[in-house]
C-alpha positions in Angstrom: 26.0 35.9 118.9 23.6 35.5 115.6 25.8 31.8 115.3 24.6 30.6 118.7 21.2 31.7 118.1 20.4 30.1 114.8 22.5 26.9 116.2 20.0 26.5 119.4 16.6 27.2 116.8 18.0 24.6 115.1 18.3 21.6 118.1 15.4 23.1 119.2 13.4 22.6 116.4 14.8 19.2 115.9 13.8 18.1 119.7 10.6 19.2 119.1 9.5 17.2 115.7 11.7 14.5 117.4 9.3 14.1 120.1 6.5 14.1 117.9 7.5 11.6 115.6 9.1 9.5 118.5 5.5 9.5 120.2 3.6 8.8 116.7 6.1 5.9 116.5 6.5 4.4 119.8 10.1 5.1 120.2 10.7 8.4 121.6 14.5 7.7 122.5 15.4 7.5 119.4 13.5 10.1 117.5 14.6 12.6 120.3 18.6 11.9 119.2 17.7 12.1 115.4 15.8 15.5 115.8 19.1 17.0 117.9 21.4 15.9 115.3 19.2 17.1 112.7 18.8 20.3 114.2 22.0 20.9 114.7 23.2 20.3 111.3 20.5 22.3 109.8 21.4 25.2 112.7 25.2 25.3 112.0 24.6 24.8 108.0 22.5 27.9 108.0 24.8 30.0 110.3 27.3 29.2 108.1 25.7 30.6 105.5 24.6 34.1 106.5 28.0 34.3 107.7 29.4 33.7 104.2 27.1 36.3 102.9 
């Protein structure tokens, strides 16, 4: 359950400075895609670790 939870902080995080810097730049489509991938590679990277620890 700790994996799930650190994966969805993770996209949600990334939406959220997506939006930001897709309204600071005019182009919220594609800052909105780049903060979910983002967040979701930071999410599963650190799940991954504490579940190495």
């Amino acid at each position: 359950m700790n994996k799930d939870n650190k994966l969805t902080k993770g996209i949600a995080l990334g939406i959220s400075f997506g939006t930001v810097i897709g309204l600071l730049t005019n182009n919220i489509a594609l800052w909105i895609g780049v903060g979910v991938a983002l967040g979701a590679g930071i999410g599963n990277s650190l799940s991954k670790k504490k579940s190495k620890d």
